[in-house]
ZADO-1210 file (C-alpha; in nm, 4 decimals, padded with zeros to 6 digits):
<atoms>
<atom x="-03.8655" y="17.1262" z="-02.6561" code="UNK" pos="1"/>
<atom x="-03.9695" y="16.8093" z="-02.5043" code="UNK" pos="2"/>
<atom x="-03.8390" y="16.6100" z="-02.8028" code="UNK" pos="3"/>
<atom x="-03.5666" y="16.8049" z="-02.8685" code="UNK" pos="4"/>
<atom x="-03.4301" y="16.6932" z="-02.4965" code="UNK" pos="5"/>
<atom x="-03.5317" y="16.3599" z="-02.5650" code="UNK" pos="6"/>
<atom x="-03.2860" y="16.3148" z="-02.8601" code="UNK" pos="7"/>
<atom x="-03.0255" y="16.5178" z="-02.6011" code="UNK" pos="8"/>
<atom x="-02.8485" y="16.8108" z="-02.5503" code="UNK" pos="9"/>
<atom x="-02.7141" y="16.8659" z="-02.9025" code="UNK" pos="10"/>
<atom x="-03.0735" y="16.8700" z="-03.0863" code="UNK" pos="11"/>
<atom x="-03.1771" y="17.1183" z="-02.7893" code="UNK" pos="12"/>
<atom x="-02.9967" y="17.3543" z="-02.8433" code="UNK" pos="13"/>
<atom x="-03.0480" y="17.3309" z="-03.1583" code="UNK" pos="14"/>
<atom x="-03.4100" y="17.3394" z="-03.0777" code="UNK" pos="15"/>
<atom x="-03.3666" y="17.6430" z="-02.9286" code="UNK" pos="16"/>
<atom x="-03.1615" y="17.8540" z="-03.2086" code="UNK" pos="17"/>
<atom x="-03.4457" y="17.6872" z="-03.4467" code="UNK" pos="18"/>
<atom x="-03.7363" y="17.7628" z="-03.2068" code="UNK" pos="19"/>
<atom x="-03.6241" y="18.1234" z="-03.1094" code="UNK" pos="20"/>
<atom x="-03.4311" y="18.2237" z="-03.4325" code="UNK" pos="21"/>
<atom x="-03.1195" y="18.3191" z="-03.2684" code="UNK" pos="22"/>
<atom x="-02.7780" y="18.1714" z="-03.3123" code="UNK" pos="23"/>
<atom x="-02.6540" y="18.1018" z="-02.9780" code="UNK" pos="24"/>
<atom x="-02.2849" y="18.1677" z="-02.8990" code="UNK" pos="25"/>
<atom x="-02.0276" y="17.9455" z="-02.7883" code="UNK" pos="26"/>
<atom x="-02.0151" y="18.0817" z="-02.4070" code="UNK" pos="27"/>
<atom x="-02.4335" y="18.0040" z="-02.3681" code="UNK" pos="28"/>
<atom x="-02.3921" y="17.6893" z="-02.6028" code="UNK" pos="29"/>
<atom x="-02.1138" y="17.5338" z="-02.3648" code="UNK" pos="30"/>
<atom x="-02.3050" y="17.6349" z="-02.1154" code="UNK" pos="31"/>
<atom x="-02.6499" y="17.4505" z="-02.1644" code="UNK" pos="32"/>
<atom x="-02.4009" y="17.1213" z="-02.2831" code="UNK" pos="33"/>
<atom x="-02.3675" y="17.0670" z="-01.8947" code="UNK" pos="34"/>
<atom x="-02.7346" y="17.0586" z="-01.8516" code="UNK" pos="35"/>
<atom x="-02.9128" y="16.7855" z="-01.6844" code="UNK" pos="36"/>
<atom x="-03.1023" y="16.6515" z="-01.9581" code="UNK" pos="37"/>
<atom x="-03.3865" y="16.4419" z="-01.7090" code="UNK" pos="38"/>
<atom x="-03.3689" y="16.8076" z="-01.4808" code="UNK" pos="39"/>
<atom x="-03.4743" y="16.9704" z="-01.7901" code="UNK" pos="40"/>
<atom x="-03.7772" y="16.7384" z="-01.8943" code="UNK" pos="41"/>
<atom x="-03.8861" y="16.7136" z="-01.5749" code="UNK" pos="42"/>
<atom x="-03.9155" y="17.1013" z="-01.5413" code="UNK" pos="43"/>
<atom x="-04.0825" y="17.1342" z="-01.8870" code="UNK" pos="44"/>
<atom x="-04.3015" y="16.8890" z="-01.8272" code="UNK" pos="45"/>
<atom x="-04.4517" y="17.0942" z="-01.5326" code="UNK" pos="46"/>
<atom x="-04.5435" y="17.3541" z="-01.8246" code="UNK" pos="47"/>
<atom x="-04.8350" y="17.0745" z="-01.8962" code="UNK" pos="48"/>
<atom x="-05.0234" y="17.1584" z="-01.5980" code="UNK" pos="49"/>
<atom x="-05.3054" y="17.4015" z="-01.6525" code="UNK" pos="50"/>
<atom x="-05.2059" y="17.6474" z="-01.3905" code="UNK" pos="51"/>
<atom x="-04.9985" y="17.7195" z="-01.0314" code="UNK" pos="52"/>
<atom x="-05.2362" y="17.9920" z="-00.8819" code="UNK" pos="53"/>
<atom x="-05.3719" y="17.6994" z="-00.6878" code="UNK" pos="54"/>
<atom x="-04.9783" y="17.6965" z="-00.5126" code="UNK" pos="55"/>
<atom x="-04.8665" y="18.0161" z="-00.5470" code="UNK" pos="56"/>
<atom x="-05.0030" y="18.1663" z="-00.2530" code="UNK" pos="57"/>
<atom x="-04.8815" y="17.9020" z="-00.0234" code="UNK" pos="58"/>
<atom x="-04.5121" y="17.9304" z="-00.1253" code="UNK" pos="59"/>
<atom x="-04.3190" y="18.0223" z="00.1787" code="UNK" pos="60"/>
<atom x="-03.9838" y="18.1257" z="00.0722" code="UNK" pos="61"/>
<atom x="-03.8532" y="18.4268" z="-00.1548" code="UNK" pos="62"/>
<atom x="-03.8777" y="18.3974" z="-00.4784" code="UNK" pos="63"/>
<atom x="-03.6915" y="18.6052" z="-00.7663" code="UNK" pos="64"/>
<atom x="-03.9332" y="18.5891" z="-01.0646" code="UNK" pos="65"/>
<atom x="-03.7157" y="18.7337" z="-01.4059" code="UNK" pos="66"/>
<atom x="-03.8573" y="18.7670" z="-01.7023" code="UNK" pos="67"/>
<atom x="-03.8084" y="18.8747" z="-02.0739" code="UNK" pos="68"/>
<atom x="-04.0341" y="19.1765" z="-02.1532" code="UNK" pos="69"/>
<atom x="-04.1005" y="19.0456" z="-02.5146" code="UNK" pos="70"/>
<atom x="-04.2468" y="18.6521" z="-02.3687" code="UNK" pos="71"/>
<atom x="-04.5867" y="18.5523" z="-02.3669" code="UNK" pos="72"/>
<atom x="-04.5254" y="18.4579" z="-02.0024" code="UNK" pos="73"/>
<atom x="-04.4731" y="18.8025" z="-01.8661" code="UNK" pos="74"/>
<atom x="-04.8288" y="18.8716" z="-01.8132" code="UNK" pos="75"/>
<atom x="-04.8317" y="18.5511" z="-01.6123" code="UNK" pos="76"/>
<atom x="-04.5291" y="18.5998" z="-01.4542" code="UNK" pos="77"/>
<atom x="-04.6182" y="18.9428" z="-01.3633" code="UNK" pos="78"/>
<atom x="-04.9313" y="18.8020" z="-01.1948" code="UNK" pos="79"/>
<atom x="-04.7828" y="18.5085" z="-00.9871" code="UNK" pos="80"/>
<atom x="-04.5467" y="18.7770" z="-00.8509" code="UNK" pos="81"/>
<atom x="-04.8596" y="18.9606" z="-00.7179" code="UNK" pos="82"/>
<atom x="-04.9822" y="18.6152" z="-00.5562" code="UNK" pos="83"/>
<atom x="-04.6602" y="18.4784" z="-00.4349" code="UNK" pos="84"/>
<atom x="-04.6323" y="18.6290" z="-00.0696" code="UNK" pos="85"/>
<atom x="-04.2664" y="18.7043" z="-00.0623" code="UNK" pos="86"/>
<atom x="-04.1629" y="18.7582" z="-00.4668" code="UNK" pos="87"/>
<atom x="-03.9864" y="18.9992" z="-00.6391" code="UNK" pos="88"/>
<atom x="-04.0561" y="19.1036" z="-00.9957" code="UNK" pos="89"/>
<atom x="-03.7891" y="19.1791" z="-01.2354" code="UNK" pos="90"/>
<atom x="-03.8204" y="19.2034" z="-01.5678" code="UNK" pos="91"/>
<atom x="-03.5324" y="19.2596" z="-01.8593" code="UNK" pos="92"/>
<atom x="-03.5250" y="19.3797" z="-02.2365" code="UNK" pos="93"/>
<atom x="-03.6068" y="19.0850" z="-02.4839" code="UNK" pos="94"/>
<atom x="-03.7341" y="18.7811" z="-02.5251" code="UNK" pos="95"/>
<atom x="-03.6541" y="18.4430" z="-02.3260" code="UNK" pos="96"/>
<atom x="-03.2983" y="18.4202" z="-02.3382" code="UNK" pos="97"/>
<atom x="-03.2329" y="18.7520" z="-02.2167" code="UNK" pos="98"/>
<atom x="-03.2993" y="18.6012" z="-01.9116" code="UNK" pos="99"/>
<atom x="-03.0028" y="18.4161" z="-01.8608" code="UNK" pos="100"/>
<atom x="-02.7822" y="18.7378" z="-01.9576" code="UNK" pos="101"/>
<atom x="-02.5380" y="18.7574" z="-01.6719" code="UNK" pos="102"/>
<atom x="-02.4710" y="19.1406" z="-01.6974" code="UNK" pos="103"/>
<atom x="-02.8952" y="19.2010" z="-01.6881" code="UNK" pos="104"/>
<atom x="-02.9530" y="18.9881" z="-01.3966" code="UNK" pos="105"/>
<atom x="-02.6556" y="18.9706" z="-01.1666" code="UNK" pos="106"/>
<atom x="-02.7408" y="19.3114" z="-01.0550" code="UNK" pos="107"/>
<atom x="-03.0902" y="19.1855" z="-00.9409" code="UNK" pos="108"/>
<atom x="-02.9871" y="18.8654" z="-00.8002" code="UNK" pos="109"/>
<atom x="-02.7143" y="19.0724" z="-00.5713" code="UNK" pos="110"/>
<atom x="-02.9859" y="19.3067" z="-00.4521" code="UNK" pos="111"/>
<atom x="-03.2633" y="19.0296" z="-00.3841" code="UNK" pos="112"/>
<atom x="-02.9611" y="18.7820" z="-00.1935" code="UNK" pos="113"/>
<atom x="-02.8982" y="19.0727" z="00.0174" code="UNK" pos="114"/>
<atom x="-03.2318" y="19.1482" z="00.1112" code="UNK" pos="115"/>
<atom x="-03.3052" y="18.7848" z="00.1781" code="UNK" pos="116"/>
<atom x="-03.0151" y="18.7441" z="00.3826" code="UNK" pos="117"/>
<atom x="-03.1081" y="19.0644" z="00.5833" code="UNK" pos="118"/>
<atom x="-03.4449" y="18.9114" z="00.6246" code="UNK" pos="119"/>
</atoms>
C-alpha cells in the first residue's frame, strides 16, 4: 500500500480495488481522493513495528476499536481491546472496508460518544 501512496491517491485506490478485489464506488472513491496522502504513510508505516502490547495498556483515553469479522487483524484487534483499559470492541460483517460503512458503524460510534461524554 506503501507504494501505491507513494505514486498518490489515484494508484491507491486503485491499490485497494486490486489488493482487496472489490470495485469501489464513486461515494468511497471521492471519498479517499481527499485523503492526506503523508497522514496515510505515516499511519501505515506504524504497521512495520512488531507489536503495540508494549503501549496498549498505558493508553489513557477511550478507544473505539471496529473491525471487519473476515480480517486477519480481528484476532489482534480483539486482543488489544482486552488490554486497552478503557476500549470498546465492535466488530462488523466483512472484510476491511466494511469498516468504513456508515450505516454499520454510525450506530456504534453514537452509543460509544454518548457513553464517553457521560463519563
Amino acid at each position: 500500500m506503501l507504494e501505491f501512496l507513494n505514486q498518490g491517491l489515484e494508484a491507491f485506490v486503485g491499490g485497494l480495488e486490486e489488493m482487496f478485489q472489490i470495485n469501489i464506488g464513486p461515494e468511497l472513491r471521492a471519498m479517499l481522493m481527499t485523503s492526506h496522502v503523508q497522514a496515510l504513510i505515516a499511519a501505515l508505516s506504524l504497521w512495520e513495528k512488531e507489536t503495540f502490547e508494549d503501549i496498549l495498556p498505558t493508553i489513557p483515553l477511550p478507544c473505539l476499536l471496529c473491525v471487519g469479522e473476515d480480517e486477519e487483524a480481528y484476532p489482534g484487534s480483539k486482543k488489544a481491546s482486552e488490554i486497552i483499559p478503557s476500549a470498546t470492541f465492535i466488530s462488523v460483517p466483512g472484510g476491511h472496508l466494511a469498516g468504513i460503512q456508515v450505516d454499520l458503524l454510525l450506530p456504534h460510534v453514537r452509543k460509544f460518544l454518548a457513553e464517553v461524554s457521560r463519563a
